[in-house]
N, C-alpha and C positions, 0 to 999 in steps of 0.2 A: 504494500500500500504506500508506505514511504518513498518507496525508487518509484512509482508511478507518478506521487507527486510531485517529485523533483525532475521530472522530465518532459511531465506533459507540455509546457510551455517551449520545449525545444522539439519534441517529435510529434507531429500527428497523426502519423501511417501507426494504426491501429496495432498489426503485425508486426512494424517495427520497435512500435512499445512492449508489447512483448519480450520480443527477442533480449532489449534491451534490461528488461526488469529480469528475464532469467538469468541471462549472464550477472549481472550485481548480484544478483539472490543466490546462487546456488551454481552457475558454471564456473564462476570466479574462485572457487576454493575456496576463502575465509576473507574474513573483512580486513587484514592487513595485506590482503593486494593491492599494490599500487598500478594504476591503471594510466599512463603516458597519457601525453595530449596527444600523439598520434594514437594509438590503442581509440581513445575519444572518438576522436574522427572517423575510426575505422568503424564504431558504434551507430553514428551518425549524429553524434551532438554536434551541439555547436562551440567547436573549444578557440581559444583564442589564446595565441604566443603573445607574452607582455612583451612591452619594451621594457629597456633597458635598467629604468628607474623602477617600474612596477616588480621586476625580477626582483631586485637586493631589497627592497621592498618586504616581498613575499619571504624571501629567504631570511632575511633577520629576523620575521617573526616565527617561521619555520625554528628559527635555532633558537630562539626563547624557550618555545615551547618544549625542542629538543632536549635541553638543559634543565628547565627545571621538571618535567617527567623522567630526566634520564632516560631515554630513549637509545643513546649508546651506550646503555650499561646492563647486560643481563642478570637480571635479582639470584645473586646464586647466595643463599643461604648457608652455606658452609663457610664461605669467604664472610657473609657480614657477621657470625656468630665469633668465628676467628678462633681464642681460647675461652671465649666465655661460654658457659654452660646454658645460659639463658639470657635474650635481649628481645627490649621492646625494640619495635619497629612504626614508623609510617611510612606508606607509599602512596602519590598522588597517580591514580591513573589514568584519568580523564580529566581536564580542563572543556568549559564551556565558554565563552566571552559572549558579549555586546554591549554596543557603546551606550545601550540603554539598559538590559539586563543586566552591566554588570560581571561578575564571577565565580564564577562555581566550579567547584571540584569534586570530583570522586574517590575516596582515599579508603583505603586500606589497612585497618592499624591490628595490631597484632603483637604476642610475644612467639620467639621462635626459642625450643628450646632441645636439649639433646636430649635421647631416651634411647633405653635400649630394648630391643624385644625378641625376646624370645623365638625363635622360628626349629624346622625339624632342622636346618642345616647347623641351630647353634646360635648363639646370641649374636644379634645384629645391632647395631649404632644409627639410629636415625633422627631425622629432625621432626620432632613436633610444631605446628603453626597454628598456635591459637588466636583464632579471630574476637578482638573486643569489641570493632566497631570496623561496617563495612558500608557507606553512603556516604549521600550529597553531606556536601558544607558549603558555605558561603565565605570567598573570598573577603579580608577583610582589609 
């Protein structure tokens, strides 16, 4: 319903809206495909190369966003725990903006802790992740 809304103003071949909503929905693999402005086109939108100023533009806010979700950083819980046996954690996973809405996030708070358990192979060392608090906030 959402990918149709978001496109109906760019496609009106009935068939093509389709085509379009199943590839987003379910041909695409998962939602962290990134889809080219050529890929776009190949879709039939209507995508449009910035200039030059619009690019560093996009990109400096691209790297905001990069940075403060860590996005170049894979959450490996053996690394953040390090030698401590147990630690709180937050993680922001979602940002939302607008210049009238404002900020919100979706954060993940948690303790991560070691534990060991039992299995037929013999005692194993694993990480427990207890979730305390997992929703929106409001940017402050």
């Amino acid at each position: 319903m959402l990918a149709r809304r978001l496109i109906v103003n760019q496609v009106t071949d009935e068939k093509k809206i389709e085509e379009v909503v199943s590839f987003l929905t379910s041909e695409s693999g998962s939602h962290d495909y990134t889809i080219s402005r050529r890929e776009g086109r190949d879709l039939g939108l209507h995508i449009e190369s910035p200039d030059d100023g619009l690019y560093l533009r996009v990109k400096a806010l691209y790297d905001d966003f990069r940075n403060e979700l860590r996005l170049n950083q894979a959450f490996d819980s053996e690394a953040y725990l390090g030698q401590d046996q147990s630690k709180d954690y937050e993680v922001k996973r979602v940002i939302a903006e607008s210049l009238d809405g404002g900020s919100d996030y979706f954060q993940s708070e948690g303790t991560l802790s070691r534990v060991t358990v039992n299995t037929p192979a013999g005692p194993q060392t694993g990480i427990n992740d207890t979730r305390n608090f997992e929703g929106w906030r409001r940017q402050q």
